[in-house]
N, C-alpha and C positions, 0 to 999 in steps of 0.2 A: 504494500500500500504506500510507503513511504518512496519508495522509487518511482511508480507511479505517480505521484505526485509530485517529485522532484524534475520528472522527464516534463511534467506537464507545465511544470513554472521556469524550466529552462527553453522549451521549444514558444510560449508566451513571451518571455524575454525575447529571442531574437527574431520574432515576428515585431514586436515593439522596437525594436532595433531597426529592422531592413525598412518599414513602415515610414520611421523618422528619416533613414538614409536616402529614400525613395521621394522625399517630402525636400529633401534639400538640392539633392538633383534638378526635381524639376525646377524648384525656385531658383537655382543657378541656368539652368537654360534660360529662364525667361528673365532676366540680370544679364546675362550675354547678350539677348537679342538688341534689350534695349542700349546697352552699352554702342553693340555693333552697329546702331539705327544710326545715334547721336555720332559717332567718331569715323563713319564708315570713309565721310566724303575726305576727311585728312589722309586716311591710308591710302585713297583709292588716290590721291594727289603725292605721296610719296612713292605710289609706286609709278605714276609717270613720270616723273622726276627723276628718276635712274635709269630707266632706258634711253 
């Protein structure tokens, strides 16, 4: 019973885990795009600028 229980609040845990890791992911793509919306026209001006 005790292992049972143990299995069950460790496989809890890392569902609560992947759950949060899955929740920062997406909120970092979407921190990327807007980054990349705002900054895109400078890069897109340094990279003609070296060819």
């Amino acid at each position: 019973m005790r292992e049972a229980l143990r299995d069950w609040k460790f496989r809890r845990t890392q569902r609560e885990q992947t759950i949060e890791e899955l929740r920062r992911i997406w909120d970092g793509d979407q921190a990327f795009a807007r980054m990349r919306k705002r900054i895109g026209t400078k890069f897109q001006d340094l990279d003609h600028s070296s060819v």
